[in-house]
Rosetta silent file (secondary structure, phi, psi, omega in degrees, C-alpha in Angstrom):
SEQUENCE: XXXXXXXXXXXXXXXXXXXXXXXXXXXXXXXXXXXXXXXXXXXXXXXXXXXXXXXXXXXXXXXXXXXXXXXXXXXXXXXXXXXXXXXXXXXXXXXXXXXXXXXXXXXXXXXXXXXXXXXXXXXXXXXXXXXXXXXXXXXXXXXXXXXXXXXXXXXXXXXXXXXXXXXXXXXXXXXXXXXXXXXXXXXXXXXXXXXXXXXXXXXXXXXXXXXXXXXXXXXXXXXXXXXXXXXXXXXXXXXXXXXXXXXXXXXXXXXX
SCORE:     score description
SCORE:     0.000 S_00000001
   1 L     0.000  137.190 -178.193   -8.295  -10.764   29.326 S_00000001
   2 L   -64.556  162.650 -169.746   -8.404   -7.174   30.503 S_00000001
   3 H   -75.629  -44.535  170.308  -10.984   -4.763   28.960 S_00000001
   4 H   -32.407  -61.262  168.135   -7.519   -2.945   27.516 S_00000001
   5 H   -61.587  -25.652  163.393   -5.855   -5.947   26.066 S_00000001
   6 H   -64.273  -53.782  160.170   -9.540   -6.399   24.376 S_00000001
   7 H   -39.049  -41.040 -175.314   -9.401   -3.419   23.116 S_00000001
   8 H   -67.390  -55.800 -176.553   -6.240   -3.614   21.662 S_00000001
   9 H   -24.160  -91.359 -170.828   -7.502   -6.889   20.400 S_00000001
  10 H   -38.144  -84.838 -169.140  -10.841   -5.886   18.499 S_00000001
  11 H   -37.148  -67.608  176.638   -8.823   -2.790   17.189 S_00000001
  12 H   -47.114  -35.760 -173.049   -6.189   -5.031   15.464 S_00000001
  13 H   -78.819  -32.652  174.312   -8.764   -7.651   14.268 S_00000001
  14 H   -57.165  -39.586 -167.580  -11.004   -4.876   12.834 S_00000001
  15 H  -112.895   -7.665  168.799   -8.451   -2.838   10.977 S_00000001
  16 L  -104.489  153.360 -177.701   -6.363   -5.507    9.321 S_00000001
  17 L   -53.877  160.462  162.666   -7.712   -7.528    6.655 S_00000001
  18 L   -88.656  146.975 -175.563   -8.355  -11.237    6.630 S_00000001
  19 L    90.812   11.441 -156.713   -6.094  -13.786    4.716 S_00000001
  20 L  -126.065  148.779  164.959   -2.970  -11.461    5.285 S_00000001
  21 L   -92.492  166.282  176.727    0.496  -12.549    7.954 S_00000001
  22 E   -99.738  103.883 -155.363    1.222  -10.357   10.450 S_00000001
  23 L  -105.521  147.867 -172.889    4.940   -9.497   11.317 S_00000001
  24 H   -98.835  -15.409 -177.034    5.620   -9.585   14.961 S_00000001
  25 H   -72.420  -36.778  162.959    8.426   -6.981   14.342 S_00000001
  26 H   -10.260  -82.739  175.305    5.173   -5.148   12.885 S_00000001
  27 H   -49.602  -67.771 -136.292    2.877   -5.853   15.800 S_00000001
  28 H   -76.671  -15.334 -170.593    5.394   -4.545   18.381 S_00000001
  29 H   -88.694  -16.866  166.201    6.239   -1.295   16.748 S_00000001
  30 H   -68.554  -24.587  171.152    2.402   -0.767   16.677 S_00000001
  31 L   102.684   36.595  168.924    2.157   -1.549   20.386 S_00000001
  32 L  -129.889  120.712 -178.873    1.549   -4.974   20.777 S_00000001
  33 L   -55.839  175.009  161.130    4.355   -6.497   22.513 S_00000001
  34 H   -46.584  -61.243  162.986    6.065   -9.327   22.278 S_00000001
  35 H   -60.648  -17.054  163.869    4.260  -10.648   25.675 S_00000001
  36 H   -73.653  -41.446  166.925    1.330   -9.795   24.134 S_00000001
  37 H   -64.186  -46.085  147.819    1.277  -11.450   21.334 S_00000001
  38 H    -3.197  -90.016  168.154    2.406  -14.454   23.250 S_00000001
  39 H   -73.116    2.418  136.258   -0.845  -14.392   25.101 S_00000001
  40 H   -39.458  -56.434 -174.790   -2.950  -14.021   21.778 S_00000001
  41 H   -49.850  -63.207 -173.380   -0.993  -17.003   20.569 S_00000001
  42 H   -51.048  -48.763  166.460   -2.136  -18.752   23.900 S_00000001
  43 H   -89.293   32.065  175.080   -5.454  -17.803   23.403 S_00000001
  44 L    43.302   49.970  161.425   -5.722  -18.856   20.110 S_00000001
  45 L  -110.419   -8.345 -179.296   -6.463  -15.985   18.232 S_00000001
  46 E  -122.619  142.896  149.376   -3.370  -16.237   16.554 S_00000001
  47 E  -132.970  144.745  163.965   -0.795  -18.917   15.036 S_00000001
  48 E   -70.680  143.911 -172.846    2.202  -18.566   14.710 S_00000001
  49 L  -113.094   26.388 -161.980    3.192  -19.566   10.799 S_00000001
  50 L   135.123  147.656 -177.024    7.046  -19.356   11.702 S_00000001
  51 L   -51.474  117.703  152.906    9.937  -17.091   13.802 S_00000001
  52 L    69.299   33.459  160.495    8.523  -13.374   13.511 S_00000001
  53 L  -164.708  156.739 -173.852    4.911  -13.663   11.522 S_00000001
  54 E  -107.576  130.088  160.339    1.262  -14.230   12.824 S_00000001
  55 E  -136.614  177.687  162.493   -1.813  -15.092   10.744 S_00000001
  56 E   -42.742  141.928  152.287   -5.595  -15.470   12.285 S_00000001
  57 L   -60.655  144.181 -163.322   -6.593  -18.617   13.664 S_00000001
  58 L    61.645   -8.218 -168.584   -7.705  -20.781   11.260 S_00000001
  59 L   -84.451  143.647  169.919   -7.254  -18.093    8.599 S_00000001
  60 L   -88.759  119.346  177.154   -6.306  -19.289    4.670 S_00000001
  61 L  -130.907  143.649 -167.383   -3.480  -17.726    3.777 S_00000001
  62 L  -145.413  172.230 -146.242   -1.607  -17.751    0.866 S_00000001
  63 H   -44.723  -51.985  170.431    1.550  -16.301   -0.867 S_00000001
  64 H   -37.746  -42.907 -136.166   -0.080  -13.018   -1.487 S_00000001
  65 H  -105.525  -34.347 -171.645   -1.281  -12.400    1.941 S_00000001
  66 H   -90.149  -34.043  140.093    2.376  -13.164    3.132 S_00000001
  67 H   -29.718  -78.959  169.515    3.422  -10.699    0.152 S_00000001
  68 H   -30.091  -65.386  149.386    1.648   -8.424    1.600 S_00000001
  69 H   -12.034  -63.414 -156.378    3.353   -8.587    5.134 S_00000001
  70 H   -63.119  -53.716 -140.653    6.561   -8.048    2.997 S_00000001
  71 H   -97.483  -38.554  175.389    5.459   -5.181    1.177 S_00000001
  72 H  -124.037    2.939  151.005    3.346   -3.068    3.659 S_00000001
  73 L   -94.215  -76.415 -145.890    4.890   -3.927    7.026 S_00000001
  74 L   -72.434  -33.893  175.615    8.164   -5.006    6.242 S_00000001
  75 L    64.283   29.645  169.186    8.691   -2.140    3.652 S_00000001
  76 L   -63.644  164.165  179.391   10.534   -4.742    1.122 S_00000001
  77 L  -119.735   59.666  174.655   11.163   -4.001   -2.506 S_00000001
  78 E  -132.479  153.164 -134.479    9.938   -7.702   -3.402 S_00000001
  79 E  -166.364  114.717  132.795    6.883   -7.669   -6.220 S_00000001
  80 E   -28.741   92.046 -174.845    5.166  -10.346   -8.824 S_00000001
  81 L   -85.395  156.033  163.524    7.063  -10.224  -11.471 S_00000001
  82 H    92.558 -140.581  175.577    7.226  -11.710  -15.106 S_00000001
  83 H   -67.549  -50.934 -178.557    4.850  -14.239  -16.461 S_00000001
  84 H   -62.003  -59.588  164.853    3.096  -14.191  -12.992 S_00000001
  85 H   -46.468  -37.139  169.574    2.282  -10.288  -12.985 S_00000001
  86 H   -61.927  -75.990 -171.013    0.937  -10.738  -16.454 S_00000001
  87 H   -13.221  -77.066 -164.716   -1.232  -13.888  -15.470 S_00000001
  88 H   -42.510  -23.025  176.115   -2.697  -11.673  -12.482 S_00000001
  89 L  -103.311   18.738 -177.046   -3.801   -9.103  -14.994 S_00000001
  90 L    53.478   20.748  170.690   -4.932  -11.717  -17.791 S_00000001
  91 L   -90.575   -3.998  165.776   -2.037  -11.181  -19.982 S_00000001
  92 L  -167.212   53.464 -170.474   -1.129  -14.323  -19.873 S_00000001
  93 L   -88.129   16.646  157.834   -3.510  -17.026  -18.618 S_00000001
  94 L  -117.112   43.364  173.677   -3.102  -18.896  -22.062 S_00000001
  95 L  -118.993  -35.473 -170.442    0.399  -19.147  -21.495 S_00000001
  96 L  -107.890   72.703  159.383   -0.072  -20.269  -17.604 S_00000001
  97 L   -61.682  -36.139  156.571   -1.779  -23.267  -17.675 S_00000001
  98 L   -87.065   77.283  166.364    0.242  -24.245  -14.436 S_00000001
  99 L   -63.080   40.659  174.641   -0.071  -21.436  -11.714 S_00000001
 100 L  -106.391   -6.612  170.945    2.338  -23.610   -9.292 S_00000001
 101 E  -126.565  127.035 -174.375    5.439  -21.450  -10.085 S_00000001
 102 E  -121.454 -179.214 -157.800    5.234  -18.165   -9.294 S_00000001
 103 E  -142.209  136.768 -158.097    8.215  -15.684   -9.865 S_00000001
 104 E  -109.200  142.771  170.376    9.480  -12.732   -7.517 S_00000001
 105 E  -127.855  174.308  179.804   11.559   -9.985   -8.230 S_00000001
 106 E   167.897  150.711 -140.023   13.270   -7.846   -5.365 S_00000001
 107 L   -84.909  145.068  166.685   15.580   -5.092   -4.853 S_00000001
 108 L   -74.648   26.763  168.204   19.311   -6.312   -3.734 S_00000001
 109 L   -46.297  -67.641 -155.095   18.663   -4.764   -0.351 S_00000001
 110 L  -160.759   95.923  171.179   17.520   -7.610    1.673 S_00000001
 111 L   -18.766  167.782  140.828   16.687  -11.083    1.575 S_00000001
 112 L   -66.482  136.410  173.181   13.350  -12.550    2.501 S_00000001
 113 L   -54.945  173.234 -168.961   12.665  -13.476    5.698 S_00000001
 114 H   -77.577  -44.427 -166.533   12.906  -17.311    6.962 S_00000001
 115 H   -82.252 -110.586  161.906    9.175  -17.910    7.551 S_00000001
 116 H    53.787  -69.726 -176.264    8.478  -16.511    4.033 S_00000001
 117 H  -100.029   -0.746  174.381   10.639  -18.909    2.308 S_00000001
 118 H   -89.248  -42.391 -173.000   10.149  -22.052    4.644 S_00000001
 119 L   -71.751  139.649 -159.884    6.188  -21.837    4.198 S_00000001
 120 L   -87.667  126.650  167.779    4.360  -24.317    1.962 S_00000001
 121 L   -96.682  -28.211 -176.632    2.235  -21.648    0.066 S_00000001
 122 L   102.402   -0.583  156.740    1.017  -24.641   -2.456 S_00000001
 123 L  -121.322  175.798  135.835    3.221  -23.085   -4.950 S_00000001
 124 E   -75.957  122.254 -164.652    6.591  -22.733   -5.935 S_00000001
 125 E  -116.525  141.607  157.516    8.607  -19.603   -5.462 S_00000001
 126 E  -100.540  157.195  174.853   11.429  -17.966   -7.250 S_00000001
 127 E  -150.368  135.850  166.711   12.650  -14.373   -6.083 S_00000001
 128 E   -99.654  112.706  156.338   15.276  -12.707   -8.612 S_00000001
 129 E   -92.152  135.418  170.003   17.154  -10.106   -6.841 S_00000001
 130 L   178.579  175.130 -151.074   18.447   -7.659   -8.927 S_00000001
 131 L  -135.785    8.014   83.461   18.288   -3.854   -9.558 S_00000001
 132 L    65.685  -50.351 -173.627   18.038   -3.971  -13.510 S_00000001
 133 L  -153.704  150.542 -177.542   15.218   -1.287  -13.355 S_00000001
 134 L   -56.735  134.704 -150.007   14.459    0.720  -10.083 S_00000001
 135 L   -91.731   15.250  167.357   12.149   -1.608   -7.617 S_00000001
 136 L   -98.975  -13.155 -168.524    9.210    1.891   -7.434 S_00000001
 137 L   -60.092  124.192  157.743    9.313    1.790  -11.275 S_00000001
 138 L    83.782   28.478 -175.432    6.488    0.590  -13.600 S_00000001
 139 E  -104.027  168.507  166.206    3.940   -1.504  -10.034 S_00000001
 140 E  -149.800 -178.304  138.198    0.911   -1.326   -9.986 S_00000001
 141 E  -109.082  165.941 -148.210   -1.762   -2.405   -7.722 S_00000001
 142 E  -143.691  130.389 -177.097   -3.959   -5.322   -7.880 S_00000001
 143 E   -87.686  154.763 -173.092   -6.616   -6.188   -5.251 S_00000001
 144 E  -142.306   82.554 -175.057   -6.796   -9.664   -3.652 S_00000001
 145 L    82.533 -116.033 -174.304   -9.205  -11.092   -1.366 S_00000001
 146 L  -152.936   40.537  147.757   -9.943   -7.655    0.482 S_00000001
 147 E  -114.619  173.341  164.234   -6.215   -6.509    0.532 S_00000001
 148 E  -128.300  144.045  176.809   -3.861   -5.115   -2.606 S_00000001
 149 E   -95.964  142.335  157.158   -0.479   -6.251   -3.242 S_00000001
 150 E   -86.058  121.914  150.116    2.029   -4.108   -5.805 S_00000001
 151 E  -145.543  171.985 -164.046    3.166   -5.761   -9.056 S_00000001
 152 E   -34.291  139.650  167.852    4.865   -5.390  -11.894 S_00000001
 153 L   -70.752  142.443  143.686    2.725   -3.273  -14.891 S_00000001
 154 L     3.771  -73.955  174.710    2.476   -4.995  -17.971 S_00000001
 155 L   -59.270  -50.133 -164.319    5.650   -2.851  -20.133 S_00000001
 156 H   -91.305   -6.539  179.410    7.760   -3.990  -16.695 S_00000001
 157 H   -79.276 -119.894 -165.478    6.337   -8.071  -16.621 S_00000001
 158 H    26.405  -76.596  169.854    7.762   -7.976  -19.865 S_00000001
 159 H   -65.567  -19.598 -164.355   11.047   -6.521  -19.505 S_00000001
 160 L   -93.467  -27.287  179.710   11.390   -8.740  -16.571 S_00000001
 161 L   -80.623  -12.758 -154.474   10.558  -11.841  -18.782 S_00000001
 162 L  -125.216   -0.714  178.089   13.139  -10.663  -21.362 S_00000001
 163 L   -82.021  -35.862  178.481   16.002  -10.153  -18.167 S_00000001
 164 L   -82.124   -0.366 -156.767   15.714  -13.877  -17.654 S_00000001
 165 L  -114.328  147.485   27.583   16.064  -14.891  -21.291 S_00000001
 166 L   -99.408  -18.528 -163.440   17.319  -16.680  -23.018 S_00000001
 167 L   -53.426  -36.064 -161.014   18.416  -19.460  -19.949 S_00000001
 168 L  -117.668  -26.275 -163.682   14.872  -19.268  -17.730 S_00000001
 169 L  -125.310  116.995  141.865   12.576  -17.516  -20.351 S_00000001
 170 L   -59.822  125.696  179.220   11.992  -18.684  -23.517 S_00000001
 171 H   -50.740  -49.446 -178.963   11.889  -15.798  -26.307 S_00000001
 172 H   -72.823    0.309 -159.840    9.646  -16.790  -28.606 S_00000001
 173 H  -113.094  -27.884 -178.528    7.046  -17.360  -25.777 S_00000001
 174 H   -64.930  -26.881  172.558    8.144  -13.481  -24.659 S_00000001
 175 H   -78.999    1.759  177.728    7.069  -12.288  -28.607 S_00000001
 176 H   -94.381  -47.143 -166.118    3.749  -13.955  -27.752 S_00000001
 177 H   -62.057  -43.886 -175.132    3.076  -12.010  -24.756 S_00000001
 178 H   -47.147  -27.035 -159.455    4.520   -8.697  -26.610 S_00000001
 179 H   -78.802  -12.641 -172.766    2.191   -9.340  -29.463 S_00000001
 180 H   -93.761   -2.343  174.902   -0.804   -9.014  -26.751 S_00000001
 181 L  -123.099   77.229  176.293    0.232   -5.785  -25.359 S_00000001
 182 L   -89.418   16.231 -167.906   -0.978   -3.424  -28.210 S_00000001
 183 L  -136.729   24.152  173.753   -2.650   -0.521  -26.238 S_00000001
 184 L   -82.784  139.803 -175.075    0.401    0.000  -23.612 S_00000001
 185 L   -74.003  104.169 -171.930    0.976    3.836  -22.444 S_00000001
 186 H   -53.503    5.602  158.666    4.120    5.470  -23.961 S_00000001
 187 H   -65.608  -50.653 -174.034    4.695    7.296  -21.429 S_00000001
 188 H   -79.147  -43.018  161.343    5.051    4.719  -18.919 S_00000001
 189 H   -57.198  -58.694  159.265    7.373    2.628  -21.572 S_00000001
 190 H   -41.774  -31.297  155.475    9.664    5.433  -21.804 S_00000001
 191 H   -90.453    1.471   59.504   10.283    5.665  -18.554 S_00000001
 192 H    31.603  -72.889  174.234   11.101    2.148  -18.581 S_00000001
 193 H   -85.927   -6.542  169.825   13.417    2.424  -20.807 S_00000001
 194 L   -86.507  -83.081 -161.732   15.117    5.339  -19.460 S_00000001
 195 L   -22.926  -40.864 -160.404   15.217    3.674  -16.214 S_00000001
 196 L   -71.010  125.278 -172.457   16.365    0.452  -17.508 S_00000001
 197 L   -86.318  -15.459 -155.587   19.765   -0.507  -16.849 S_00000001
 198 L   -90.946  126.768  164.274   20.241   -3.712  -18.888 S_00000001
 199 H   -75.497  -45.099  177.248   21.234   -2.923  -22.766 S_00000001
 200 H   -61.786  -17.848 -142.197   19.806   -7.000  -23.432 S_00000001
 201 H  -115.016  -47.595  170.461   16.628   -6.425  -21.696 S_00000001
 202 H   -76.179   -8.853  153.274   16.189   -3.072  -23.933 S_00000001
 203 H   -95.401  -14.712  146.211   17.064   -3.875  -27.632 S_00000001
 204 H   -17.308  -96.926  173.692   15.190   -7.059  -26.785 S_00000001
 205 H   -16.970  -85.506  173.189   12.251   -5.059  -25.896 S_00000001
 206 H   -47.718  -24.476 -168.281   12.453   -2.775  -28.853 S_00000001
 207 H   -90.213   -6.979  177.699   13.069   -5.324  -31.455 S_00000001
 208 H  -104.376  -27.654  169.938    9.972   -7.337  -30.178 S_00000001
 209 H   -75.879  -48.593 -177.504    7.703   -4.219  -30.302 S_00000001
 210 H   -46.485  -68.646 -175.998    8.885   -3.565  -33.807 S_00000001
 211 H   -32.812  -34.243 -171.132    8.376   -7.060  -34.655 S_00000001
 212 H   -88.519  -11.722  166.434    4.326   -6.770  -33.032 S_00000001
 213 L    61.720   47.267  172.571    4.449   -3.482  -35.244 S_00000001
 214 L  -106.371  136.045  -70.159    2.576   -1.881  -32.552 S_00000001
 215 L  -132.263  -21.711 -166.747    1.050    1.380  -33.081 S_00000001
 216 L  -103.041  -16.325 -152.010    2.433    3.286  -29.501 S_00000001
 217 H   -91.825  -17.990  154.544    6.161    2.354  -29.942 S_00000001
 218 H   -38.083  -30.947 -138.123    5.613    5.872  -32.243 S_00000001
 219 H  -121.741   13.580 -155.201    4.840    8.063  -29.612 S_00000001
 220 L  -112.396  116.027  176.484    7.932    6.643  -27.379 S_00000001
 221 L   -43.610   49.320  176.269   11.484    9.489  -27.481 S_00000001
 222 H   -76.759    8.192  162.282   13.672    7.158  -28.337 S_00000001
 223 H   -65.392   -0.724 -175.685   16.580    9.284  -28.233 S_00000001
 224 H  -104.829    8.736  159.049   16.414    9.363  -24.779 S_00000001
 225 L   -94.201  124.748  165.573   17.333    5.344  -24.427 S_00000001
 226 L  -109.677  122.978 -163.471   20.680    4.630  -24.317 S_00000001
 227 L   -98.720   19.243  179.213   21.177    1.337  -26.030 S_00000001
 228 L   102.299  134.841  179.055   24.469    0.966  -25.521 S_00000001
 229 L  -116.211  176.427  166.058   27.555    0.387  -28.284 S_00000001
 230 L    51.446 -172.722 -153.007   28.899   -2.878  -30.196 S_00000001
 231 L   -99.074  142.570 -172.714   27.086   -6.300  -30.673 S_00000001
 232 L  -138.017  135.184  179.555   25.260   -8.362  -27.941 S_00000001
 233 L   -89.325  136.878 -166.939   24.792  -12.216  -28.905 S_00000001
 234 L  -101.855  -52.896 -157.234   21.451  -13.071  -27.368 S_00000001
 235 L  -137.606  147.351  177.881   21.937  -17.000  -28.270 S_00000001
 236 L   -85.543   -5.407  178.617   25.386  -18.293  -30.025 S_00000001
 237 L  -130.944   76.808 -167.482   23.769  -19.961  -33.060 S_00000001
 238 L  -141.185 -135.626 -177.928   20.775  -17.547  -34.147 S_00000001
 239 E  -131.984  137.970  150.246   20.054  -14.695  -36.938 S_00000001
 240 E   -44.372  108.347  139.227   21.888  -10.893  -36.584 S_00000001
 241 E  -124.679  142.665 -137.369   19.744   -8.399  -36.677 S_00000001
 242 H   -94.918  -88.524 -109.521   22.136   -5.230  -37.405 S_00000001
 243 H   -71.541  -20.506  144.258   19.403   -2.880  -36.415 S_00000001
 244 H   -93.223   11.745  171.087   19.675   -3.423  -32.685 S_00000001
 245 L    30.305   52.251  172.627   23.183   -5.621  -33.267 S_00000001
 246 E  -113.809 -172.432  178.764   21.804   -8.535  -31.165 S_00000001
 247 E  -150.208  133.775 -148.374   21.576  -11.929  -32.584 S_00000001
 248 E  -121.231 -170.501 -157.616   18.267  -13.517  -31.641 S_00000001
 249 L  -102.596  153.954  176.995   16.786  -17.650  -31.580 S_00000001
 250 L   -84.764  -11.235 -178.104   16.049  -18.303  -35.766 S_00000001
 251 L   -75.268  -36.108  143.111   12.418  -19.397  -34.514 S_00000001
 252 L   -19.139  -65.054 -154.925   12.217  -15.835  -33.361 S_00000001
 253 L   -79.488   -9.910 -157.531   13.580  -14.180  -36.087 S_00000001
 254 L   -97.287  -41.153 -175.706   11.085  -16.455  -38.086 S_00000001
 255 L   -53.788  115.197 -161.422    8.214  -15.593  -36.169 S_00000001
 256 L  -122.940    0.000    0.000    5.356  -13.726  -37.778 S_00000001
């Protein structure tokens, strides 16, 4: 190998992290060709994981790492979402006894790439596209190994959990998580809820922070949500409640 292509080398192994893919569309716009990567491949400094991504030789890599790829090469709008952004932030590891499904959200832009969704990460993945709330709103970052990934805040795992319900998300399991986020910043909920496009996913929302009686839902403008006219049946057999004109599960509605 030339002292040049070594160079290049060392500089790429040096400044990207370990545990993370590599996009080849990446690499090339950075200035390592196609043919280059090639001979990297040959000399086994690289594997390929798939059409158009790279990891280390030998390196353990896992969904995050390929996340990553998506999110800070690739420039995707695709994020941990839900129950899984709470887990990563301890909001809900005594809800996730089973980490093997983890759940995606992403902008209606653009699919995932093929090597993405072909690779056995050792979990299962869902990806929700949908545009529900704006894909910069409400992320956060969360370090990993000795990269960071963006995902959902707390106020937007939530709302994201209450977008899928009642069919994928149970409710009553969504008032458990709600009841556990008593110190969220009203600031950041309001803008949320302005943002938010979904009328279900926002009298939802409010009517489960009433219910948790929590102490910040004070400080949040709600004249500046629009919730929307007439009646929205959450579930066909359940209890009304007229103040948000949904009609909710009766184990909900029960629920203290």
């Amino acid at each position: 190998m030339s002292t040049e292509r070594e160079s290049k080398l060392n500089t790429l192994l040096s400044t990207q992290p370990a545990g993370i893919v590599l996009s080849s569309a990446w690499l090339a716009e950075q200035g390592y060709s196609l043919d280059l990567q090639k001979r990297y491949k040959k000399s086994q400094w690289f594997d390929s994981i798939g059409t158009g991504a790279l990891i280390r030789h030998g390196d353990q890599v896992d969904y995050l790492g390929g996340l990553y790829a998506l999110q800070s090469q690739l420039g995707l709008s695709v994020h941990p979402a839900g129950k899984t952004a709470l887990s990563m932030q301890g909001k809900a590891h005594y809800l996730e006894l089973a980490t093997r499904k983890v759940q995606l959200f992403g902008g209606k832009e653009g699919n995932l790439p093929l090597w993405f969704k072909k690779r056995d990460w050792g979990v299962s993945i869902d990806c929700k596209h949908t545009s529900f709330l704006a894909p910069e709103l409400g992320l956060v970052e969360i370090e990993h190994k000795s990269f960071k990934v963006k995902v959902s805040s707390p106020a937007r795992a939530v709302m994201e959990c209450l977008y899928l319900a009642p069919k994928l998300q149970p409710l009553l399991e969504v008032f458990e998580l709600m009841e556990g986020l008593n110190n969220l910043r009203p600031a950041a909920v309001q803008t949320l809820l302005e943002g938010c496009t979904s009328v279900k996913v926002k009298r939802l929302f409010l009517y489960m922070v009433n219910k948790a009686d929590h102490e910040w839902l004070k400080f949040v403008n709600l004249d500046k949500v629009d919730l929307g006219s007439g009646k929205r049946s959450i579930v066909s057999d359940g209890v009304y409640v007229s103040k948000y004109q949904i009609t909710v599960p009766r184990e909900l509605a029960a629920a203290v």
